[in-house]
N, C-alpha and C positions, 0 to 999 in steps of 0.2 A: 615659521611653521609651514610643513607643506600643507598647499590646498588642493595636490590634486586627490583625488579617490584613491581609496587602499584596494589594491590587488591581492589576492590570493591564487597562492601557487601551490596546488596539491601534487606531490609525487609520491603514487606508491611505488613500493623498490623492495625487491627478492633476491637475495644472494646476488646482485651484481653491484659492488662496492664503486668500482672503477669508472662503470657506465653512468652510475647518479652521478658522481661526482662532475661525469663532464653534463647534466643535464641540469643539476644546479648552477653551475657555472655558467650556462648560456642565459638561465635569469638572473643571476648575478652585474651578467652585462650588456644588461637590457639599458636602454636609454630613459626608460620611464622610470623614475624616481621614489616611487612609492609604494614598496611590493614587500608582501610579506611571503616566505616558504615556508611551507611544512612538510617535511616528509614522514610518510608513514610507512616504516619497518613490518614487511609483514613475518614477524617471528623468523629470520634472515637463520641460518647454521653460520653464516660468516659475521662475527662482532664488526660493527658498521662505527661505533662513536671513534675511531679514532679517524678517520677520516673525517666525520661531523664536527673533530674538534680544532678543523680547521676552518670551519662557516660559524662563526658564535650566532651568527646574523637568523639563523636557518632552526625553527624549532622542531624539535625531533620526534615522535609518535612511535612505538611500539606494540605491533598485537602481540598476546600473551600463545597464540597459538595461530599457526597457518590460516587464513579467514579468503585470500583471495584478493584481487585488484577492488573486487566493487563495492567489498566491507571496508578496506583502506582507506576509497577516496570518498566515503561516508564521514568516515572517520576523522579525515581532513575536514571536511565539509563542514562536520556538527562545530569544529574548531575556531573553522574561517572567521574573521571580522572585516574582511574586504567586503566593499560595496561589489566589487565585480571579482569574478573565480574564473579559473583557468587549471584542468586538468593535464596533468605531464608527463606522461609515460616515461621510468628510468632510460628506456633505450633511444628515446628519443628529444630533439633540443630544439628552441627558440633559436628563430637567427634573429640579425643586429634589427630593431626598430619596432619589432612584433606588437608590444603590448601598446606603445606609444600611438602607434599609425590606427590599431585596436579602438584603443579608448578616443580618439580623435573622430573616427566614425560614430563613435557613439553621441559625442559631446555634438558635432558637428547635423544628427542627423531632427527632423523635424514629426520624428514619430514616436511619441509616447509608448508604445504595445514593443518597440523595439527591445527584445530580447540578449540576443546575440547575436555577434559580429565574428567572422570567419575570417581567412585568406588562405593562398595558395599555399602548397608542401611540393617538398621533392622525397621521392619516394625511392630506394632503396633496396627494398623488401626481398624483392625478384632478383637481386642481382645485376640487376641494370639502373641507371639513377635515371628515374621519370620524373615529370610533372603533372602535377594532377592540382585540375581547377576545380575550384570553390565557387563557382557563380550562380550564388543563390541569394535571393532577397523577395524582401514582402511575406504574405502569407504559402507557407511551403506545406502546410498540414498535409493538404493530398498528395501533392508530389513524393511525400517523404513514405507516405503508407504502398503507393507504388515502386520507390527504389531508396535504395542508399544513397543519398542525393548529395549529403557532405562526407569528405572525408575526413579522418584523423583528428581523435578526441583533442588531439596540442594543439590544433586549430583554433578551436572554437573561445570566445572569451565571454561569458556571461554573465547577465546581471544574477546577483547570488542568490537573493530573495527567490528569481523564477525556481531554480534549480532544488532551493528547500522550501519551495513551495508545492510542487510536486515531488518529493520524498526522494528524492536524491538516485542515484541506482539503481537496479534491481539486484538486491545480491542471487538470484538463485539463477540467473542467467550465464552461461559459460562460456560465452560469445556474444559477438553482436551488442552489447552493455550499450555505446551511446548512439546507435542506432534508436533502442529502444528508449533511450535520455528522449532523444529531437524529438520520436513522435509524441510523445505526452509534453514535452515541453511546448511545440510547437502549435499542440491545439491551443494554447493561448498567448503566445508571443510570434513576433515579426523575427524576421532576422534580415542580415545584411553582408556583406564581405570588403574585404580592404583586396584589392585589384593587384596582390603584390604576392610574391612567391615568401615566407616566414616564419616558415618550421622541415625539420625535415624530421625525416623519417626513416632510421638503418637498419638494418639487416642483425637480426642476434637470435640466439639461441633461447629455443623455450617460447618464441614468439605463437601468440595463438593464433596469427594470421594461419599458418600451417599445420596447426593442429584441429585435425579432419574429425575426431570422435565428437570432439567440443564442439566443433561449427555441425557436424549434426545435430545433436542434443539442444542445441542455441536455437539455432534455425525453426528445429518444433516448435520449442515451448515459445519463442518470437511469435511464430505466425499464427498459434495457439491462442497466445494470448491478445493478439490485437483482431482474431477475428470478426469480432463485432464489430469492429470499426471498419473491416472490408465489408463486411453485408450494409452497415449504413449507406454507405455508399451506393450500392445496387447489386446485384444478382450475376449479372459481365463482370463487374470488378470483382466480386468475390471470385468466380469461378475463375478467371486470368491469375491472381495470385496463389490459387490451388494449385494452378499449371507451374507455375511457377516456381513456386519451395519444391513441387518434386523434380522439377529442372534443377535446382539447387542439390539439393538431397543425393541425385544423382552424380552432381560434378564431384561434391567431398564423397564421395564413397568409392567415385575413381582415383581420387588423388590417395583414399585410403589404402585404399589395392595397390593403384600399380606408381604412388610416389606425387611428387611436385610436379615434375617436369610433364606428365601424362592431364594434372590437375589443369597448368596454365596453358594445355595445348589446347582446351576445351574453352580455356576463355580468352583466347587467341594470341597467347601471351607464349614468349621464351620463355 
């Protein structure tokens, strides 16, 4: 019998057959032992089980009509029987040792409140392959209400309870989703990181990184909704993060206008 902890692997997946396939396969060949998959079909135009009937291992979820990534990995969620969850975007994949080095920080570390455990990605997105660190540990609640502190929801591996203990999601959000996860998660859990580069992250169509309408409409109701939590904090902090979404608000309305390339000039990027 195995004794390590059951992992849960949520992917939701929208008409890209090709790309789950290879994001299953990279938890398929994960070194950690004990992993359960679900993917959640979000009402696909492209019939996906013939591909699926090549994972028997991998159980398959269906919405009956278009619902979104954040109803999906709800939907996963409400399903999970893993003590610890890991969310997995179709375009994106585990490399070799992820979950393993994962759960070893967990088993390994001496704090109770510990939440979730992170590590590095390489990133894609832009067209150029970067790395982007994950160096965060202990208590992050304020750091996280002043910025996007972690990247890339395939990062993140958590204990599942936290996650359906604050109610999973938010579906009405259209960007931003685990941003707004950390901060409510993180008012009551620690987190920590594995020191190793273990997911990447590629470039594909439809991605909402680039979709400027959505990262406006997100961006609002985000900083909308966690305002009370910048005025707890003080009257400076509010007022700096007021400055702030409309420096936000500003750069997507450029990349609306005049494109990508105009978008990543402004955040000093090719």
């Amino acid at each position: 019998m195995n004794n390590k902890p059951l992992i849960s692997v949520i992917i939701p997946s929208y008409n890209r057959p090709t790309l789950l396939v290879r994001a299953i396969e990279s938890v398929i060949d994960q070194s950690y032992p004990n992993v359960e998959i679900i993917v959640v079909d979000d009402a696909s135009d492209i019939d996906i089980k013939p591909e699926m009937e090549k994972y028997p291992q991998v159980k398959l979820l269906r919405n009956s009509e278009n619902k979104g990534a954040c109803y999906s990995r709800n939907k996963g969620l409400n399903e999970a029987k893993g003590y610890y969850i890991n969310f997995l975007d179709d375009d994106d994949i585990f490399l070799p040792g992820k979950l393993e080095r994962q759960v070893a920080c967990f088993e390994g570390s001496e704090d109770e409140n510990l939440g979730m455990v992170t590590c590095h990605l390489e990133d894609e997105r832009s067209g150029e392959l970067k790395v982007i660190y994950n160096q965060v540990q202990g208590d992050i609640y304020k750091l996280l209400l002043y910025k996007y502190a972690v990247s890339g929801t395939e990062t993140m591996l958590f204990r599942t309870s936290g996650v359906k203990d604050i109610g999973g999601f938010d579906e009405r959000l259209e960007s931003n989703q685990e941003y707004d996860l950390l901060i409510r998660f993180s008012e009551f859990h620690t987190v920590d990181f594995v020191n190793e580069v273990l997911t990447r992250k590629f470039r594909s169509r439809d991605q909402i990184h680039l979709n400027f309408k959505k990262k406006v409409r997100g961006a609002k109701y985000l900083y909308k909704k966690h305002n009370y939590r910048f005025k707890e904090i003080g009257f400076f902090f509010w007022l700096k993060m007021q400055f702030k979404l409309q420096l936000l608000l500003f750069r997507f309305r450029i990349g609306q206008i005049f494109g990508e390339n105009a978008y990543r000039l402004l955040l000093n990027k090719k």
